[in-house]
NUNULO-689740 format. One record per atom (N, C-alpha, C): x, y, z; residue number from 1; atom name. Coordinates in nm, 3 decimals, padded with zeros to 5 digits, always signed. Layout:
N
NODE        c1        c2        c3    nr   atom
NODE         X         Y         Z   NUM     CA
...
//
This chain:
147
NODE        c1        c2        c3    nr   atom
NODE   +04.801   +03.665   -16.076     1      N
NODE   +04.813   +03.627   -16.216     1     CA
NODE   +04.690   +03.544   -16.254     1      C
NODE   +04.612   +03.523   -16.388     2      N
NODE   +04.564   +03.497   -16.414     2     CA
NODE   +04.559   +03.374   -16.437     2      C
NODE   +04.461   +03.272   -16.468     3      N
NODE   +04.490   +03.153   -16.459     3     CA
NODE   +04.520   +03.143   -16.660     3      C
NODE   +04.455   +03.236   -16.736     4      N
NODE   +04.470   +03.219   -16.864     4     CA
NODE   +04.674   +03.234   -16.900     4      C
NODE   +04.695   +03.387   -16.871     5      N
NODE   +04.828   +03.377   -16.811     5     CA
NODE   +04.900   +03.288   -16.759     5      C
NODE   +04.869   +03.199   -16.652     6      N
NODE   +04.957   +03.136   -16.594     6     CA
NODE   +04.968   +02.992   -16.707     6      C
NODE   +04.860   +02.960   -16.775     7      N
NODE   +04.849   +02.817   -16.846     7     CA
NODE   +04.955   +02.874   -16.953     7      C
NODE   +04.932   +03.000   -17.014     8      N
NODE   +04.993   +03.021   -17.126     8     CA
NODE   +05.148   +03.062   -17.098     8      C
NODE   +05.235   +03.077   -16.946     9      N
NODE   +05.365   +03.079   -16.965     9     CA
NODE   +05.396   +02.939   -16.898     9      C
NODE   +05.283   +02.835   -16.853    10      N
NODE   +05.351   +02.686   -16.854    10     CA
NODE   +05.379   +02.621   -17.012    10      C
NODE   +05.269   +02.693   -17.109    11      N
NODE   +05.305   +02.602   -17.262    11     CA
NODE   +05.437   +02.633   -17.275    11      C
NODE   +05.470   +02.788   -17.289    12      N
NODE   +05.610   +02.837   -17.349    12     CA
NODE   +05.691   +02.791   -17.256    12      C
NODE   +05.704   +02.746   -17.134    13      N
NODE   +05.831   +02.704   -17.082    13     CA
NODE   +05.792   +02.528   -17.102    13      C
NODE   +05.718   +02.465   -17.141    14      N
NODE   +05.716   +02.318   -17.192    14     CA
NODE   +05.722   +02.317   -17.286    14      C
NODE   +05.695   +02.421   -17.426    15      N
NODE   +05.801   +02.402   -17.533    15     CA
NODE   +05.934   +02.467   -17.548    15      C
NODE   +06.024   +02.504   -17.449    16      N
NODE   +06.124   +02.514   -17.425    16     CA
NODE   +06.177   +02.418   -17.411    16      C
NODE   +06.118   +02.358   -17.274    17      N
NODE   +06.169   +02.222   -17.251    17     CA
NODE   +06.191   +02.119   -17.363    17      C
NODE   +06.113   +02.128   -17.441    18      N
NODE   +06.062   +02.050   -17.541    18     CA
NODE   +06.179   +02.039   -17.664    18      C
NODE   +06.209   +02.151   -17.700    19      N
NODE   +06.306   +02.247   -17.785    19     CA
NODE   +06.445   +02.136   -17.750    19      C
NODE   +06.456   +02.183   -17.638    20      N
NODE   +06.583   +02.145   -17.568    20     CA
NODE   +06.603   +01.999   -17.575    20      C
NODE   +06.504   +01.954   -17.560    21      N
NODE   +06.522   +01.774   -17.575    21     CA
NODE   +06.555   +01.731   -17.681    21      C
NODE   +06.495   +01.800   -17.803    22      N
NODE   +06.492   +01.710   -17.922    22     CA
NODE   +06.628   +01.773   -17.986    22      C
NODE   +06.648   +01.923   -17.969    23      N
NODE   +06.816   +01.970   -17.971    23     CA
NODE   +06.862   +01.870   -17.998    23      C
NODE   +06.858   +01.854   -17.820    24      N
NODE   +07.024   +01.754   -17.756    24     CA
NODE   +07.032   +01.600   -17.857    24      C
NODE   +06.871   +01.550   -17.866    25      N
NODE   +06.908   +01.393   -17.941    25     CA
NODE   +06.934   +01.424   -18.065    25      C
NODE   +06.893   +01.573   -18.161    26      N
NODE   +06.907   +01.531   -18.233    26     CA
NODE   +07.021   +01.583   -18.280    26      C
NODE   +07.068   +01.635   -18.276    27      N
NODE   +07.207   +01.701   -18.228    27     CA
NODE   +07.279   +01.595   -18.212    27      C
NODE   +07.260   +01.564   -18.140    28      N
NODE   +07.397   +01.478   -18.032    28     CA
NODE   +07.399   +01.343   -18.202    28      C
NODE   +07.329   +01.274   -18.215    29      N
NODE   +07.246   +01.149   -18.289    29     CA
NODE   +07.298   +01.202   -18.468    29      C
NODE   +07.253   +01.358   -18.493    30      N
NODE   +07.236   +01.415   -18.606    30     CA
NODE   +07.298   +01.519   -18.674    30      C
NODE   +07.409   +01.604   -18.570    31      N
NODE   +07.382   +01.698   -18.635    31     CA
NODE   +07.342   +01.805   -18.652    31      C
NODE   +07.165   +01.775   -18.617    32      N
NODE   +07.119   +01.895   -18.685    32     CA
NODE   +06.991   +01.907   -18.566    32      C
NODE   +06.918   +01.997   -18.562    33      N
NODE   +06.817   +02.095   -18.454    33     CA
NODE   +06.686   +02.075   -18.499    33      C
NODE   +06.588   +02.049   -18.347    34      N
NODE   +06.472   +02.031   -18.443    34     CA
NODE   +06.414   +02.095   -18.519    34      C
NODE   +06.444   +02.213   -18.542    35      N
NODE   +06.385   +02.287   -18.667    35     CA
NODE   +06.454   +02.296   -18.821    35      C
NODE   +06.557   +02.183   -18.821    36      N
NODE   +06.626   +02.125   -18.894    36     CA
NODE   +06.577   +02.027   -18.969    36      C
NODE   +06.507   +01.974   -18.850    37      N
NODE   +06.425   +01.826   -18.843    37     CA
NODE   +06.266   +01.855   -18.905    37      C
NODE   +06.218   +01.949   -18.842    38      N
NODE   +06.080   +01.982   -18.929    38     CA
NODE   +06.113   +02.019   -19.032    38      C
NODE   +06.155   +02.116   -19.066    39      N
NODE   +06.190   +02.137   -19.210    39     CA
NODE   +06.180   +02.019   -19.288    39      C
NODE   +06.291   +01.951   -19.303    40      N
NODE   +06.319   +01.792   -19.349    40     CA
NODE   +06.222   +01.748   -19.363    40      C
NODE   +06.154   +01.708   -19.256    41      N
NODE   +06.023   +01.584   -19.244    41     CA
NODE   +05.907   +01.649   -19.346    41      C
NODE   +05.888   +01.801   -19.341    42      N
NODE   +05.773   +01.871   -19.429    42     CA
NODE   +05.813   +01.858   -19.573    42      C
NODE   +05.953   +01.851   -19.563    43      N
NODE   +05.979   +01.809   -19.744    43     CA
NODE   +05.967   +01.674   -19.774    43      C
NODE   +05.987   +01.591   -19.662    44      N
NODE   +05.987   +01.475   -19.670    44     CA
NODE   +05.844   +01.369   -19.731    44      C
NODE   +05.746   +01.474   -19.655    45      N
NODE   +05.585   +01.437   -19.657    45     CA
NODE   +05.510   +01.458   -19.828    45      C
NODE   +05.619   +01.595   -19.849    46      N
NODE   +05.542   +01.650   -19.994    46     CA
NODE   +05.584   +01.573   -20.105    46      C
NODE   +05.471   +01.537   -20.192    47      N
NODE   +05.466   +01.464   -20.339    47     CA
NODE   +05.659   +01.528   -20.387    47      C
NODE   +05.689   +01.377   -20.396    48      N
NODE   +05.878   +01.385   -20.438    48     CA
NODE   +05.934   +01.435   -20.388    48      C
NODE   +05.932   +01.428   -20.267    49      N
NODE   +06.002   +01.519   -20.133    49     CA
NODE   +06.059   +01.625   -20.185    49      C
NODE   +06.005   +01.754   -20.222    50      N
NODE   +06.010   +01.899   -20.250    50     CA
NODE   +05.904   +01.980   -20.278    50      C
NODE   +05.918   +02.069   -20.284    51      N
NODE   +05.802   +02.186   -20.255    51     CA
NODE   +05.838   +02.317   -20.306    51      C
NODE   +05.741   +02.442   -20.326    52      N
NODE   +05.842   +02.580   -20.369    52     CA
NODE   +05.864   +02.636   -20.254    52      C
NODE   +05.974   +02.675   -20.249    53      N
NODE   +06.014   +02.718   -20.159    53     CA
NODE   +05.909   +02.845   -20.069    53      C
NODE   +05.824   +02.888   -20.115    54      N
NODE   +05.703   +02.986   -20.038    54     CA
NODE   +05.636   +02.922   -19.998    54      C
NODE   +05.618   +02.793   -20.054    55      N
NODE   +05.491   +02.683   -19.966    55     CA
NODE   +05.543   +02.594   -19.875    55      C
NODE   +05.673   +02.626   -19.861    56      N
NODE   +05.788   +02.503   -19.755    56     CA
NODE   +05.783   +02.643   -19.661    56      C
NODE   +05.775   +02.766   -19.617    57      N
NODE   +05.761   +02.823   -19.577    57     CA
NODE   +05.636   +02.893   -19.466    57      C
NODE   +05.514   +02.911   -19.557    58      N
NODE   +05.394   +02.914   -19.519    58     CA
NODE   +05.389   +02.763   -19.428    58      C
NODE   +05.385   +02.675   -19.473    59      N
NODE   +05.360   +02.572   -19.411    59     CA
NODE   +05.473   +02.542   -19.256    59      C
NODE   +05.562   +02.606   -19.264    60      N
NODE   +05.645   +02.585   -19.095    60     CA
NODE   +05.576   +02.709   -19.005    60      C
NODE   +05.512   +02.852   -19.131    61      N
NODE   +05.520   +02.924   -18.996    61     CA
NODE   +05.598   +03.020   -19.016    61      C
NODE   +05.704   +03.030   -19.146    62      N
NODE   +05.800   +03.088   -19.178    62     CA
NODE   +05.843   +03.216   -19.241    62      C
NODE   +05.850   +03.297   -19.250    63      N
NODE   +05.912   +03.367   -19.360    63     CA
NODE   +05.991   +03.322   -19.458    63      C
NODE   +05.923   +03.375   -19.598    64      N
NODE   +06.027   +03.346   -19.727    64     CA
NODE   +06.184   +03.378   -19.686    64      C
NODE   +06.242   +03.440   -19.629    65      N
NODE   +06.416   +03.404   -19.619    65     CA
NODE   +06.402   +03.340   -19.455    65      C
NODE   +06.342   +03.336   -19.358    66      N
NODE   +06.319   +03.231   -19.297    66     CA
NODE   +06.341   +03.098   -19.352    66      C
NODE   +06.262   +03.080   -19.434    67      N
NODE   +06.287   +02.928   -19.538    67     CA
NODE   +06.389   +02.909   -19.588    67      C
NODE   +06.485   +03.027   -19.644    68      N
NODE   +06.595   +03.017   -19.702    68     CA
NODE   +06.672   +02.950   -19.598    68      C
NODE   +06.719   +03.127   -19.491    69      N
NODE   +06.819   +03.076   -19.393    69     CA
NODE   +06.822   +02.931   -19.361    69      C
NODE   +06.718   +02.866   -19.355    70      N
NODE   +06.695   +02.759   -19.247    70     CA
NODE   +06.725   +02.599   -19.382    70      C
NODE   +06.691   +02.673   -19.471    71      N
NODE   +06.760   +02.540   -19.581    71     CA
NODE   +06.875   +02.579   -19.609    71      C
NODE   +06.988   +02.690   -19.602    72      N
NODE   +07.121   +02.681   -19.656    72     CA
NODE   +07.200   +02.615   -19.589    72      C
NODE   +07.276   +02.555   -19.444    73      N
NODE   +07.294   +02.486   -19.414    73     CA
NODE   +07.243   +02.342   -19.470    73      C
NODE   +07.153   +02.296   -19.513    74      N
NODE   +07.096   +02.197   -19.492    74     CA
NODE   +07.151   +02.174   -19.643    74      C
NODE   +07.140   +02.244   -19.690    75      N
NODE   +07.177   +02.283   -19.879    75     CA
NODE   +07.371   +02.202   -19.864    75      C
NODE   +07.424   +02.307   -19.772    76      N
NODE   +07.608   +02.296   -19.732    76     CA
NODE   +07.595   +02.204   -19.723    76      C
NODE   +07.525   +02.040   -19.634    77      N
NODE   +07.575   +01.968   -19.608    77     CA
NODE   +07.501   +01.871   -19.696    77      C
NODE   +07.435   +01.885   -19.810    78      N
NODE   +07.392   +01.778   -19.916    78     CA
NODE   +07.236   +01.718   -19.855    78      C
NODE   +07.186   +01.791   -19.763    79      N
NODE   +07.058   +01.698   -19.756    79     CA
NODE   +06.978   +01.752   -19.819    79      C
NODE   +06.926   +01.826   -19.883    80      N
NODE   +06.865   +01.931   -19.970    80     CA
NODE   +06.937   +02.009   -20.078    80      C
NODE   +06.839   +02.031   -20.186    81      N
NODE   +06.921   +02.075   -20.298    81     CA
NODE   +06.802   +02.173   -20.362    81      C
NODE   +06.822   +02.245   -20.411    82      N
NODE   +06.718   +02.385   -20.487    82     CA
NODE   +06.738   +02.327   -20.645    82      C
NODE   +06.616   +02.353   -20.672    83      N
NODE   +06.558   +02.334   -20.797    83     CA
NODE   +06.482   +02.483   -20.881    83      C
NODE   +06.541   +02.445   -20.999    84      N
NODE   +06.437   +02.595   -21.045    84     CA
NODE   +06.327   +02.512   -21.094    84      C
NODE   +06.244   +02.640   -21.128    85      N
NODE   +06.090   +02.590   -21.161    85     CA
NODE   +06.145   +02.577   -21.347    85      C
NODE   +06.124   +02.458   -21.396    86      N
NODE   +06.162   +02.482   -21.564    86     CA
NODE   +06.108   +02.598   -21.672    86      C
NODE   +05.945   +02.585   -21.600    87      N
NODE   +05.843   +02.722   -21.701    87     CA
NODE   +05.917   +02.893   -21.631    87      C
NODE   +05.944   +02.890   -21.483    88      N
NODE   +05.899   +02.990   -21.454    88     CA
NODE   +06.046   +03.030   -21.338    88      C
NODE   +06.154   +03.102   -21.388    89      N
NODE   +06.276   +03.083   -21.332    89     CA
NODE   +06.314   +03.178   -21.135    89      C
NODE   +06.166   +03.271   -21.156    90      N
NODE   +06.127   +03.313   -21.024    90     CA
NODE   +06.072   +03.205   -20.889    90      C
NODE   +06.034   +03.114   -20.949    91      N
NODE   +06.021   +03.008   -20.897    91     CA
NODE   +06.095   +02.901   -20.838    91      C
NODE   +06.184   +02.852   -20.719    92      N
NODE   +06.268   +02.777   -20.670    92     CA
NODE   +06.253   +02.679   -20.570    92      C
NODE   +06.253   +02.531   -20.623    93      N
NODE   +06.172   +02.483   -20.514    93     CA
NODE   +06.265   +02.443   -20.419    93      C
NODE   +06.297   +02.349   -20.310    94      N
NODE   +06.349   +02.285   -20.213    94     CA
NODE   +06.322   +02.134   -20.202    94      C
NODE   +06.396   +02.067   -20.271    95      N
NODE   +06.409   +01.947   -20.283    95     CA
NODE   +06.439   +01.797   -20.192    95      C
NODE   +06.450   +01.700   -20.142    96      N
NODE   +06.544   +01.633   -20.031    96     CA
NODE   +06.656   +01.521   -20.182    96      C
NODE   +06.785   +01.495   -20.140    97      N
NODE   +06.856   +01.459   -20.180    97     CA
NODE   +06.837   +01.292   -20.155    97      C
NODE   +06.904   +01.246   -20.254    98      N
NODE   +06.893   +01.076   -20.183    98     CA
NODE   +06.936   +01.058   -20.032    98      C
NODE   +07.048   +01.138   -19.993    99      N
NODE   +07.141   +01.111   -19.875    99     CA
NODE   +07.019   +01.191   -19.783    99      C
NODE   +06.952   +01.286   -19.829   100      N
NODE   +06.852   +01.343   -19.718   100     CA
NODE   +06.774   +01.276   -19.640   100      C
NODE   +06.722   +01.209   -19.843   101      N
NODE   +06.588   +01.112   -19.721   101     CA
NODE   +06.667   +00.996   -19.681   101      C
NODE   +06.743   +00.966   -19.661   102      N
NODE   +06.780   +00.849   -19.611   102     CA
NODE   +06.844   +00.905   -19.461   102      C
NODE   +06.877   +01.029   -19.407   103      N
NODE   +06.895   +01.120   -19.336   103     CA
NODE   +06.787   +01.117   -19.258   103      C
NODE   +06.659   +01.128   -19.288   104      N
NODE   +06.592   +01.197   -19.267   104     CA
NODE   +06.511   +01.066   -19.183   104      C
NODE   +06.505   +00.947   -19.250   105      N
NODE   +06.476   +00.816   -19.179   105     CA
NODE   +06.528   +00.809   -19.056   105      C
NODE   +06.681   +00.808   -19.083   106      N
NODE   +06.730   +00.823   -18.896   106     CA
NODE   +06.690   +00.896   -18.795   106      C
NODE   +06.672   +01.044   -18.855   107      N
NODE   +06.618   +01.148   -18.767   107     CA
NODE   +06.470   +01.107   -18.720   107      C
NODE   +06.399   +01.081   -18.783   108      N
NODE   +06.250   +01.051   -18.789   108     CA
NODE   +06.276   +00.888   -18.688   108      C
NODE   +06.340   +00.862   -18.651   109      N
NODE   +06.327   +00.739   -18.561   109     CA
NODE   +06.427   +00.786   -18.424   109      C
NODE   +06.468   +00.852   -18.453   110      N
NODE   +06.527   +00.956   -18.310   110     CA
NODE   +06.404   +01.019   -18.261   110      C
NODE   +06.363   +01.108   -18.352   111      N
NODE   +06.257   +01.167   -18.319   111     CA
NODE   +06.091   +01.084   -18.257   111      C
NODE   +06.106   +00.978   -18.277   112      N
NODE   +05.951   +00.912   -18.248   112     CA
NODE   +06.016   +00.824   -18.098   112      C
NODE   +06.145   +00.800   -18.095   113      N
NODE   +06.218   +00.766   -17.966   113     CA
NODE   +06.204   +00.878   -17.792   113      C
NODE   +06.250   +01.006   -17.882   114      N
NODE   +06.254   +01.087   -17.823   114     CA
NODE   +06.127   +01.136   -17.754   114      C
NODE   +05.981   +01.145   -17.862   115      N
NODE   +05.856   +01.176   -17.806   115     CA
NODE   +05.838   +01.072   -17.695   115      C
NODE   +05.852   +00.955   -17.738   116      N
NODE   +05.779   +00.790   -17.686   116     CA
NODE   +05.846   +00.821   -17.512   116      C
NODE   +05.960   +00.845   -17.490   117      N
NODE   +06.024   +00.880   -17.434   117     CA
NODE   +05.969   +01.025   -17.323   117      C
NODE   +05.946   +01.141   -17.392   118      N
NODE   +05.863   +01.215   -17.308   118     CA
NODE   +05.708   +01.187   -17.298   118      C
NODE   +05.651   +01.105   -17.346   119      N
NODE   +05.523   +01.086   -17.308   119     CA
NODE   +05.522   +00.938   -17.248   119      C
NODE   +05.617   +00.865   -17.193   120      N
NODE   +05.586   +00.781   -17.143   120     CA
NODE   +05.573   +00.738   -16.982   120      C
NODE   +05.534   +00.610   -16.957   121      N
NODE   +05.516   +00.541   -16.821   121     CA
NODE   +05.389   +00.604   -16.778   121      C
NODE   +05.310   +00.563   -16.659   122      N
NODE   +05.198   +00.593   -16.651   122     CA
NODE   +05.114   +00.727   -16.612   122      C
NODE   +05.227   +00.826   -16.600   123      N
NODE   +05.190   +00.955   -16.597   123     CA
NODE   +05.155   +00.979   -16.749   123      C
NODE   +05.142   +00.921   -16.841   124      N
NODE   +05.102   +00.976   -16.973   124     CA
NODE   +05.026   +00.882   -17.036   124      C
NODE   +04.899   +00.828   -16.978   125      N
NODE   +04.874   +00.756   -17.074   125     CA
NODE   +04.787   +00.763   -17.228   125      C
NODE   +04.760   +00.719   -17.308   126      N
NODE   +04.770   +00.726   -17.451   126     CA
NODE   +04.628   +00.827   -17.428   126      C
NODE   +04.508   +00.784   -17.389   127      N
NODE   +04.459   +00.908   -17.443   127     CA
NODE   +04.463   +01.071   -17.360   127      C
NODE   +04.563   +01.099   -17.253   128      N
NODE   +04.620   +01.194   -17.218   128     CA
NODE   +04.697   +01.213   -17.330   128      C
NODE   +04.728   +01.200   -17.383   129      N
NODE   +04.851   +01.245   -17.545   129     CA
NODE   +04.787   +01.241   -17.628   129      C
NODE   +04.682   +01.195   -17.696   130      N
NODE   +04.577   +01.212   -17.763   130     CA
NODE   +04.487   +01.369   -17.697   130      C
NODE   +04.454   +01.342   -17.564   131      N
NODE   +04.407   +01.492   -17.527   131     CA
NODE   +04.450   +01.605   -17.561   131      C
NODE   +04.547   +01.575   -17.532   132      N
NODE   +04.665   +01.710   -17.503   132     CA
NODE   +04.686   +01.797   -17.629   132      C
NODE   +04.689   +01.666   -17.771   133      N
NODE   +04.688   +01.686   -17.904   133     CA
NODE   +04.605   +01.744   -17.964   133      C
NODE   +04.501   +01.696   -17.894   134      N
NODE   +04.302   +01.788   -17.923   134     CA
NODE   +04.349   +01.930   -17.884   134      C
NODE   +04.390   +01.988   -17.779   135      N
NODE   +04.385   +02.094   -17.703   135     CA
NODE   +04.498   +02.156   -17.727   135      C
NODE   +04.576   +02.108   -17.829   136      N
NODE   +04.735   +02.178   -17.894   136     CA
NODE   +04.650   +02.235   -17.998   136      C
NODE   +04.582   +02.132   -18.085   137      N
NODE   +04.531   +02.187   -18.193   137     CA
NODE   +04.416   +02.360   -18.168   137      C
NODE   +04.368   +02.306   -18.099   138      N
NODE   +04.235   +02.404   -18.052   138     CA
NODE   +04.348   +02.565   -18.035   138      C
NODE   +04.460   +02.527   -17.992   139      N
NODE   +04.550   +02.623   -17.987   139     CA
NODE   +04.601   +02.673   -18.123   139      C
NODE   +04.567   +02.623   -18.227   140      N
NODE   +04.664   +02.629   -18.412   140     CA
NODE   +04.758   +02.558   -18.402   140      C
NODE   +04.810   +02.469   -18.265   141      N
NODE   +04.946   +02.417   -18.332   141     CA
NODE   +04.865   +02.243   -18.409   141      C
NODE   +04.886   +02.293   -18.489   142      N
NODE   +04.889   +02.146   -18.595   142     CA
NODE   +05.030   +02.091   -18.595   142      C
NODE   +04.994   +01.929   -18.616   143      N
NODE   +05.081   +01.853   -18.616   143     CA
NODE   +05.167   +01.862   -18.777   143      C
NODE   +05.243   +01.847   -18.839   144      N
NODE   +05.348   +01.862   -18.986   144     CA
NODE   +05.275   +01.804   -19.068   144      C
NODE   +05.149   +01.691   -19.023   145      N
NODE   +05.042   +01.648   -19.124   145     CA
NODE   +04.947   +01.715   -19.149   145      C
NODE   +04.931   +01.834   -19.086   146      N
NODE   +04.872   +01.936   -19.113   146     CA
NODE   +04.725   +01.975   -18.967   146      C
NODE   +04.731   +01.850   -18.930   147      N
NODE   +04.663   +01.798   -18.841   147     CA
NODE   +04.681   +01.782   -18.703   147      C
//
C-alpha cells in the first residue's frame, strides 16, 4: 500500500473517530449530532444568525435538500426557524431562534471542551494543532470561519 493511501485511510478513520466523540458529548449534553452542531454554529457566525438557505448549504458542503433535511429537525424542536425572502418569495432563509442561540452557546462550550480534550496533555502540543490545522487546510478542510 501506498504511503499516500495509507495517510489518506488514517484521516477517514480519525474523522470517524472524531464523528463519534463529538456524537456522544453532544448528544449525550444536547441532543443533537455534530452536524447538528455545525450547522448551528454557521448560522450562528452569519450577520443575524441566518442565511439563505443555498448559502447555509454551499458553505457546509451540502446539498440544497441536504440543507433542508438537516434543518427540519432543528426547525421541530424550535432552534431554527425559516424565513421568506420579503422581495423575492423563492427565496428562504434559515434563521437561529432566541432559544437557538442560547442553545447554541451550550453546545459551542461542549464543543471547545470536547476538542481541548482530544488535543490535549503533552502528546499535542499547541503548535502540533496549529500544524495539523495548516495541513487540514492544504487538504480544503477549512475551519466554519472559513479558514
Amino acid at each position: 500500500m501506498s504511503e499516500a493511501l495509507d495517510a489518506a485511510l488514517r484521516l477517514v478513520r480519525a474523522q470517524a473517530t472524531l464523528v463519534r466523540r463529538f456524537d456522544a458529548r453532544l448528544g449525550g449534553l444536547h441532543g443533537v449530532s455534530l452536524a447538528d452542531f455545525t450547522l448551528l454554529l454557521r448560522l450562528g457566525q452569519a450577520p443575524g444568525g441566518r442565511m439563505r438557505r443555498v448559502d447555509l448549504a454551499e458553505a457546509l458542503g451540502l446539498t440544497a435538500s441536504g440543507a433542508t433535511r438537516g434543518l427540519a429537525p432543528l426547525e421541530r424542536i424550535g432552534l431554527v426557524t425559516r424565513e421568506p425572502d420579503a422581495r423575492d418569495a423563492r427565496v428562504a432563509y434559515a434563521a437561529l431562534t432566541g432559544t437557538g442561540r442560547r442553545r447554541l452557546a451550550e453546545m459551542l462550550a461542549t464543543a471547545e471542551e470536547t476538542a481541548a480534550d482530544v488535543f490535549a496533555g503533552p502528546a499535542w502540543p499547541a503548535a502540533d494543532v496549529a500544524g495539523l490545522a495548516g495541513l487540514l487546510t492544504r487538504l480544503g478542510g477549512t475551519g466554519l470561519s472559513g479558514s
